[in-house]
C-alpha positions in Angstrom: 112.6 98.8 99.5 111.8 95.6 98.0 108.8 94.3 97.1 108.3 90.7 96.1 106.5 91.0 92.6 105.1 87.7 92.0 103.1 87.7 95.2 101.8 91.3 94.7 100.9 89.8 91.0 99.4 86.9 93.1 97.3 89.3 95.5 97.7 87.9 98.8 97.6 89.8 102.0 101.1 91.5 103.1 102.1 91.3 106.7 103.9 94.1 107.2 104.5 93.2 111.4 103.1 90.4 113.1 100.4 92.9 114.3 100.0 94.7 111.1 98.9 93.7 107.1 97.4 95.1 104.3 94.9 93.2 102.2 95.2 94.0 98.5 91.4 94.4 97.4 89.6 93.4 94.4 87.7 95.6 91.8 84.8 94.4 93.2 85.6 96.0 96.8 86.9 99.0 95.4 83.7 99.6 93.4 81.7 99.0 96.6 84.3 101.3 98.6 84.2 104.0 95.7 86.6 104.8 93.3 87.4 108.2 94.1 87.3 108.0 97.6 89.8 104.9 97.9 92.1 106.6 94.9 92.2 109.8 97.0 93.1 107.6 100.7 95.9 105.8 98.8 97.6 108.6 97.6 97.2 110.2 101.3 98.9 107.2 102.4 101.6 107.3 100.4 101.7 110.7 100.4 105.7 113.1 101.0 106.0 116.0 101.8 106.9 117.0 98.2 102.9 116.1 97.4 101.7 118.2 100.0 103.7 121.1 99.8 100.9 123.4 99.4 98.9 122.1 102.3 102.3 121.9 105.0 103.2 125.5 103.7 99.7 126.8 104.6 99.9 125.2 108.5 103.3 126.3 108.8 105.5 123.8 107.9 108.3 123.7 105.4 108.0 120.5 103.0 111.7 120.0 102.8 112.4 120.0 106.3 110.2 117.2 107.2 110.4 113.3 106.1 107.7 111.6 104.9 107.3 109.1 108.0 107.2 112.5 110.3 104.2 113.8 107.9 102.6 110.0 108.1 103.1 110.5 111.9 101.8 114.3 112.6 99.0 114.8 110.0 98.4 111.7 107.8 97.8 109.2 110.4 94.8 110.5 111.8 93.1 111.6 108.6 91.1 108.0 108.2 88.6 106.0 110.3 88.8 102.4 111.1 85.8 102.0 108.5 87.5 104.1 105.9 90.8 102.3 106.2 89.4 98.5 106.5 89.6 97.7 103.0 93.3 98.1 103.2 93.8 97.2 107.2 91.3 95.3 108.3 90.4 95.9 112.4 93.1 98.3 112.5 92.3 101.8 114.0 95.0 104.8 112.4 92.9 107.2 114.4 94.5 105.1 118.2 98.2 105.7 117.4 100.1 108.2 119.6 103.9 109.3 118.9 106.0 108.1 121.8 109.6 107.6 122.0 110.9 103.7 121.4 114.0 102.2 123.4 116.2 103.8 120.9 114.9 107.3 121.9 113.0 107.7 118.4 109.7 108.6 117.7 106.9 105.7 117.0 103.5 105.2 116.0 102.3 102.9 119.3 98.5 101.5 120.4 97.4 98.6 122.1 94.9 96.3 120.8 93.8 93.8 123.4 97.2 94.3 125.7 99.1 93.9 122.4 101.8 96.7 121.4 101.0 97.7 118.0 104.2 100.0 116.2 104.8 101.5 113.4 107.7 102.6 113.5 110.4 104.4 110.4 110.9 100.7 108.9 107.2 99.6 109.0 106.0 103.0 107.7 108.3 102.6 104.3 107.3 98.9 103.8 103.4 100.1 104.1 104.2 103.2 101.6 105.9 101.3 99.2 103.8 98.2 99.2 100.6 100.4 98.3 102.9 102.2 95.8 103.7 99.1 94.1 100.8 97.1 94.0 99.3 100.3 92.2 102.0 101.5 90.2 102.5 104.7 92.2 105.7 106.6 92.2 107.5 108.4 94.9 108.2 111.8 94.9 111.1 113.3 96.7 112.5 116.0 94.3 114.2 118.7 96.3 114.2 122.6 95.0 117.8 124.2 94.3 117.0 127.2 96.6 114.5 129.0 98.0 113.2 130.8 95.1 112.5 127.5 93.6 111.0 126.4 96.3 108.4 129.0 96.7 107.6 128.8 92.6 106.5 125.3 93.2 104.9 125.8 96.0 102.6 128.8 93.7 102.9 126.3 91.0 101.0 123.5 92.8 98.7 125.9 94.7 97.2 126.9 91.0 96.7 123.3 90.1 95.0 122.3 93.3 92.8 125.1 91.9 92.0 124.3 88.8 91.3 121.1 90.1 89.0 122.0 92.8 85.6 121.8 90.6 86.4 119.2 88.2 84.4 116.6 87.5 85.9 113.4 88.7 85.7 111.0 86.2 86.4 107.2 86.8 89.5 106.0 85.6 88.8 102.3 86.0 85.5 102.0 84.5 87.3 103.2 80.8 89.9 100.5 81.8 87.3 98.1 82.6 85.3 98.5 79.6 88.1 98.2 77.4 89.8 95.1 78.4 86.6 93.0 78.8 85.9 93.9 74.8 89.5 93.2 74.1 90.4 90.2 72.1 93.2 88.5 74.4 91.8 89.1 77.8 90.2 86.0 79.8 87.5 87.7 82.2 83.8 88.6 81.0 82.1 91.2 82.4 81.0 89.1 85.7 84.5 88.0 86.4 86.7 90.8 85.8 84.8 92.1 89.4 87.0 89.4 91.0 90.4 89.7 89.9 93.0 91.9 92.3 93.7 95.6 91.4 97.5 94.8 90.8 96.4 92.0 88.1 94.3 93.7 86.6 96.4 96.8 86.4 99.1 94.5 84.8 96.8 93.1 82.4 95.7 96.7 81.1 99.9 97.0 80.2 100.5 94.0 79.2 97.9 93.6 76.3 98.7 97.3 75.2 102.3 95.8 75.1 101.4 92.6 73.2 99.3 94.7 70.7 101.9 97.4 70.2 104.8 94.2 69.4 102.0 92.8 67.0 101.1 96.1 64.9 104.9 97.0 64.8 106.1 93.2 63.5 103.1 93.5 60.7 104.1 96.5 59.6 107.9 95.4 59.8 107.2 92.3 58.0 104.5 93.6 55.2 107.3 95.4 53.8 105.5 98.8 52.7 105.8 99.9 56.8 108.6 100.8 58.7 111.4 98.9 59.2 112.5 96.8 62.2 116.1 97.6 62.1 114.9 101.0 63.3 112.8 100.2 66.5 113.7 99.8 69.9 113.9 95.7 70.4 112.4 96.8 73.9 109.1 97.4 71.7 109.1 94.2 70.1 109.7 92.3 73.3 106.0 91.6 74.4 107.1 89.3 77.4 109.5 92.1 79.1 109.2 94.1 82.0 106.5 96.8 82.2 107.2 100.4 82.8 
């Protein structure tokens, strides 16, 4: 689904309905919100069956015969507060929606909010997931297994590394980020500023200058004439102003 990149880059609020937007928060909230505890909700909401095969397996459910928007609908949904998701959606209550069927006999996410029919509906649920997916560089999973045998190996697979997982240490992500672009030569924002700027900037910031500093070295050691040579890298490499991956 597209996305426009220049206004996530810009960090204004996406309306996703007339009833329904998402505000795309600052470092600054997300410190105040906690790190772990909004990095753990945005992959929830975002979430396919393929990332919660473990979990679906263990209720009953076979991950590859549900869609992510039926998984949003029966389990996700519910998982968050009001308070826990108002960083993200504002006013908007997750934990109010009930599945009913719309005019087109299909099932839909419905509350109302002061006499006002709130939906979310197949359409609105992909432009929510993918709008949190790209403002913070998620990807989507939707890899299928080649039989059954496959299926139940990466099911065993993942259950093992939600186990291994289970008592490690969470260590912040962003505050190694942080730290290392405010003392890099090339970024704008001090230490008091950098609090303000949107997660999506800053996220492209951390890229970009890795990518400026990569060209640099690599053109140096082209041009010195005792490094390597310039015929043999990827012009991708050199291009500092390109598309990030």
């Amino acid at each position: 689904m597209y996305n426009d990149e220049l206004k996530i880059y810009r960090g204004e609020d996406f309306a996703v309905t007339d009833a329904i937007a998402i505000h795309q928060p600052t470092l600054n909230e997300i410190a105040d919100y906690g790190e772990r505890e909004y990095y753990s909700m945005i992959c929830q909401l975002t979430a396919t069956p393929q990332t919660m095969k473990v979990q679906l397996w263990d209720i009953g459910i076979d991950y590859t015969k549900i869609t992510p928007y039926e998984l949003f609908c029966q389990v996700i949904c519910r998982l968050y507060t009001q308070e826990q998701t108002s960083i993200l959606f504002g006013g908007l209550d997750f934990t109010r929606f009930r599945i009913t069927q719309s005019d087109a006999d299909e099932p839909v996410l419905l509350q109302f909010v002061h006499g006002r029919p709130v939906v979310i509906d197949t359409s609105a649920y992909h432009k929510i997931a993918d709008y949190i997916r790209s403002v913070h560089g998620l990807t989507k999973d939707e890899r299928l297994p080649a039989n059954e045998t496959t299926k139940r190996i990466l099911i065993e697979d993942d259950r093992e590394e939600l186990e291994r997982c289970k008592n490690r240490e969470y260590r912040s992500q962003l505050k190694n980020l942080i730290s290392s672009m405010v003392n890099s030569q090339g970024f704008k924002y001090n230490h008091s500023q950098v609090w303000d700027m949107k997660i999506n900037a800053f996220m492209d910031s951390v890229k970009r200058i890795s990518r400026i500093k990569n060209a640099e070295l690599l053109l140096q050691s082209g041009y010195s004439g005792y490094g390597i040579s310039l015929k043999d890298i990827d012009k991708k490499q050199l291009d500092w102003i390109g598309d990030l991956e």
